[in-house]
C-alpha positions in Angstrom: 153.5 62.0 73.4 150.3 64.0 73.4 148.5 63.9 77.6 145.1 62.3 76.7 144.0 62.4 80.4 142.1 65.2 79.6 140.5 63.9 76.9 139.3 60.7 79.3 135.6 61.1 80.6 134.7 59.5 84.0 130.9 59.3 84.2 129.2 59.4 87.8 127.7 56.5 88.6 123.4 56.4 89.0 122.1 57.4 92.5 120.3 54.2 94.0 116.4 54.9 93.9 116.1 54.5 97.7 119.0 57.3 97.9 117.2 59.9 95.8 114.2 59.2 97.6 116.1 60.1 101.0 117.4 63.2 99.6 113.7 64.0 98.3 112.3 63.6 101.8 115.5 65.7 103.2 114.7 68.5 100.8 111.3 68.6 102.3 112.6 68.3 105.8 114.3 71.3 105.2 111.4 73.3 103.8 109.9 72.5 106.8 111.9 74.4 109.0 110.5 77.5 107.9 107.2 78.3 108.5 104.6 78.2 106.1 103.9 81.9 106.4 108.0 82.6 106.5 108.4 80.8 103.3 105.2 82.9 101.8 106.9 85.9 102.7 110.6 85.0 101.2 109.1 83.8 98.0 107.2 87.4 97.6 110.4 89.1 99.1 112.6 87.4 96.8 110.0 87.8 93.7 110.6 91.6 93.9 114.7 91.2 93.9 114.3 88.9 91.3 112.2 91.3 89.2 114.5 94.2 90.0 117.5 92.0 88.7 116.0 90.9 85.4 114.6 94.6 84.5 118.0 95.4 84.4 119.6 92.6 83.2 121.5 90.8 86.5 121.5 87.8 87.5 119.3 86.8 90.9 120.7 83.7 91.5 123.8 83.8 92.4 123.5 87.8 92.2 126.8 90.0 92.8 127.2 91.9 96.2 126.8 94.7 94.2 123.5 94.0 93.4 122.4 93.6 96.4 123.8 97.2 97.3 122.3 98.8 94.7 118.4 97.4 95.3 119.0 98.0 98.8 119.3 101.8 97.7 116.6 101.8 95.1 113.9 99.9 98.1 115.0 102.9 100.7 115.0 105.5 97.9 111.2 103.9 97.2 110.6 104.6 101.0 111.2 101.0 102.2 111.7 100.7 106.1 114.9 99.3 107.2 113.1 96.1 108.9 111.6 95.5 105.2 115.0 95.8 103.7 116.5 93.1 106.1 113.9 91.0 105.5 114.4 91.0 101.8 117.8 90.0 102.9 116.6 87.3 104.4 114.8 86.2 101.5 117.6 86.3 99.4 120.2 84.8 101.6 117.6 81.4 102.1 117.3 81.1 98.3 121.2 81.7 97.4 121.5 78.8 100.3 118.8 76.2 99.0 120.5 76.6 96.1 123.6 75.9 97.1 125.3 79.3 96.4 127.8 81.4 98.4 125.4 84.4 99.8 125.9 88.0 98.8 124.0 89.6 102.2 127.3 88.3 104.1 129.6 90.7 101.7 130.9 93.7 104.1 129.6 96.1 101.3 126.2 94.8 101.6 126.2 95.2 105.3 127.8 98.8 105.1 125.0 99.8 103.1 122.3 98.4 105.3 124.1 99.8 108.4 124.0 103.2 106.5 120.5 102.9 105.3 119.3 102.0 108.9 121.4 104.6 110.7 119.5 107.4 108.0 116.3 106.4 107.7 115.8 104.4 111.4 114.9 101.0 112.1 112.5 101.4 114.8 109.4 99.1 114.0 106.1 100.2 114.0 103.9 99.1 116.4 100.6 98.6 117.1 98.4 100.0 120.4 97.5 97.4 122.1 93.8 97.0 123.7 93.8 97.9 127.1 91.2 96.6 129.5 89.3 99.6 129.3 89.2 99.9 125.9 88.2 96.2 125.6 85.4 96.9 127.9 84.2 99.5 126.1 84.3 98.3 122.9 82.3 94.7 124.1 79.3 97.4 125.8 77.0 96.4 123.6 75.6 92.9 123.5 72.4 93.3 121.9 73.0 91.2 119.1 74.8 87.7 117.8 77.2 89.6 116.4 78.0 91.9 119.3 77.9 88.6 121.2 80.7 87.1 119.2 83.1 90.5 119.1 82.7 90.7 122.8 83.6 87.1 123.4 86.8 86.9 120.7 87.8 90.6 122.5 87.3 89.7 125.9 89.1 86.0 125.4 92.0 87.5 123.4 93.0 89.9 126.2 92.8 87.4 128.6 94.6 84.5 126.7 97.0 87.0 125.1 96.3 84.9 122.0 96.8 85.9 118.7 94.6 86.7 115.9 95.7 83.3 114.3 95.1 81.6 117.3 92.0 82.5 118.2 90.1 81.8 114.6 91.9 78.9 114.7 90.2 77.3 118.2 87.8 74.4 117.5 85.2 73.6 120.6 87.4 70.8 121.3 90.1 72.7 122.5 88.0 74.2 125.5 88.2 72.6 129.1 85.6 74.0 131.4 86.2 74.3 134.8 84.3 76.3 137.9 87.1 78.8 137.7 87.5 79.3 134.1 88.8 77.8 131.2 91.5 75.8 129.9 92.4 76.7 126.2 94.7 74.4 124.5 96.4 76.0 121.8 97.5 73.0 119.2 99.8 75.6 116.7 101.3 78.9 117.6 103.7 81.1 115.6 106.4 80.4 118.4 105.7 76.6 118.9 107.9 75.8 116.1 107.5 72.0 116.8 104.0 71.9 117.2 103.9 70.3 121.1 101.0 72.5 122.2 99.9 74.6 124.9 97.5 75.2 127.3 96.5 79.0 128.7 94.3 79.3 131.3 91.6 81.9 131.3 89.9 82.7 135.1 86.4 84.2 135.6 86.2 88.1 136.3 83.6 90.2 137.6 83.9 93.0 134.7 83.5 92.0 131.3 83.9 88.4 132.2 85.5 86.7 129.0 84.4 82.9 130.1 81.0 84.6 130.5 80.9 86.2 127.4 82.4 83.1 125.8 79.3 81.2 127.2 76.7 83.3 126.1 78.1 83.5 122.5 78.5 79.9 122.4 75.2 79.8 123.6 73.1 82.2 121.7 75.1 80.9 118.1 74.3 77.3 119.1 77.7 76.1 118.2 78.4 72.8 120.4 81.5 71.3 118.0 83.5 72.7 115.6 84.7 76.3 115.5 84.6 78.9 117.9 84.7 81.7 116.4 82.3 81.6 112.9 80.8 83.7 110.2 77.7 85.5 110.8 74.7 85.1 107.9 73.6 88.8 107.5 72.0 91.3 109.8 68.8 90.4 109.4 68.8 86.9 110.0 71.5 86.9 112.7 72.2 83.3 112.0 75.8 81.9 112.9 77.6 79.5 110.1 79.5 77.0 110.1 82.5 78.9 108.2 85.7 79.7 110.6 86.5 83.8 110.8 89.8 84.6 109.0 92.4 86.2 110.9 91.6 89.4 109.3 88.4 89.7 110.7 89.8 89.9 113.9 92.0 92.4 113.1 88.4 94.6 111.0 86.6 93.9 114.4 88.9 95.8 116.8 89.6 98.3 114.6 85.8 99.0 114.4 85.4 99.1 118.3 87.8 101.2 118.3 86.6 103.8 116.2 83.4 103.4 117.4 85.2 104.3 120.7 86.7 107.1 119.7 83.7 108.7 118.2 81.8 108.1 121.5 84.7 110.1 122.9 84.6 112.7 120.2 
């Protein structure tokens, strides 16, 4: 007698609504976990593997171990550093996960290869000088102008807060406690506060290039009373402060101007 069993068709039964929802809200749980900057960078990081896979006819997702191995070598052959490489093996490894695939990075002949690769070309990162007192100083000389007024302040306070770039564009009046020492800056979201409790950095007064001093008389000279801190300047001529928020970026621009402006003092 012929086996029908296989012929016999079992169907799932229907998720309850309030089920799907949970696993909705789980899914986006779990994107949470990663920063919004982190997942920015996988999606980019995995954009390129994914390109590199289709242009040659793999498959991304799942892709093979020796895949992997072989974009690893084109990226370093392309002059990749090594701590680019193993974060496009992060990238890869989150998306083989959220899919629900077995990940190629752990595969011992993807980690040969990026042992190799790191051991030939090095994996030291490259970092960034950072602003010394003196240099800060130096830069912040002139305070002429609004503008000047507001470098020298977002200088000054970022040395002494050791606040980053993010963090400091991102302070609102609000978050300033004044005190007869100093200052009390309460940072709402940092980069390493993955749960968002907050922190507070104190900030005392100095008798050289004093930041709360030259916090003050930015504050002062832009009018800003609420709001943010650190804002767009009009133009040149009109020296007239905004109400637009500076971008991290412009941070960055503005010490990389002092400094040069430094160096050709120097020269």
């Amino acid at each position: 007698m012929e086996d029908c069993t296989a012929l016999v068709t079992v169907e799932q039964p229907a998720l309850p609504v309030e089920f799907t929802e949970s696993l909705e809200l789980a899914a986006d749980f779990a994107k949470a976990s990663k920063s919004p900057a982190t997942q920015a960078a996988y999606a980019s990081d995995f954009r390129i593997f994914e390109a590199w896979c289709l242009k040659r006819g793999l498959n991304p997702l799942p892709a093979f171990p020796e895949s992997l191995c072989a974009f690893l070598a084109d990226e370093a052959s392309a002059g990749r550093r090594a701590s680019t490489l193993g974060r496009r093996l992060a990238a890869v490894r989150y998306y083989h996960r959220a899919a629900g695939y077995d990940t190629p990075t752990g595969d011992e002949k993807v980690k040969a290869v990026l042992a190799g690769i790191r051991r030939t070309i090095g994996a030291a990162p490259v970092r960034k000088a950072p602003v010394m007192p003196e240099l800060a100083i130096a830069m912040t000389a002139d305070s002429g102008s609004l503008r000047a007024l507001r470098n020298r302040a977002i200088v000054l306070i970022g040395l002494a807060s050791a606040m980053r770039r993010s963090e400091l564009v991102a302070l609102d009046c609000s978050d300033i406690e004044w005190r007869d020492a100093g200052i009390v800056i309460t940072i709402r979201e940092s980069k390493t506060d993955k749960f968002k409790e907050g922190q507070q950095v104190g900030v005392m007064k100095g008798s050289v290039a004093c930041p709360v001093n030259a916090l003050r008389a930015w504050l002062d000279a832009a009018n800003i009373k609420a709001g943010p801190v650190f804002v767009r300047i009009l133009n040149k001529k009109s020296q007239r402060a905004t109400d637009r928020r500076l971008a991290a970026r412009n941070v960055a621009a503005i010490v990389k101007a002092g400094v040069a402006k430094l160096g050709a003092q120097r020269g």
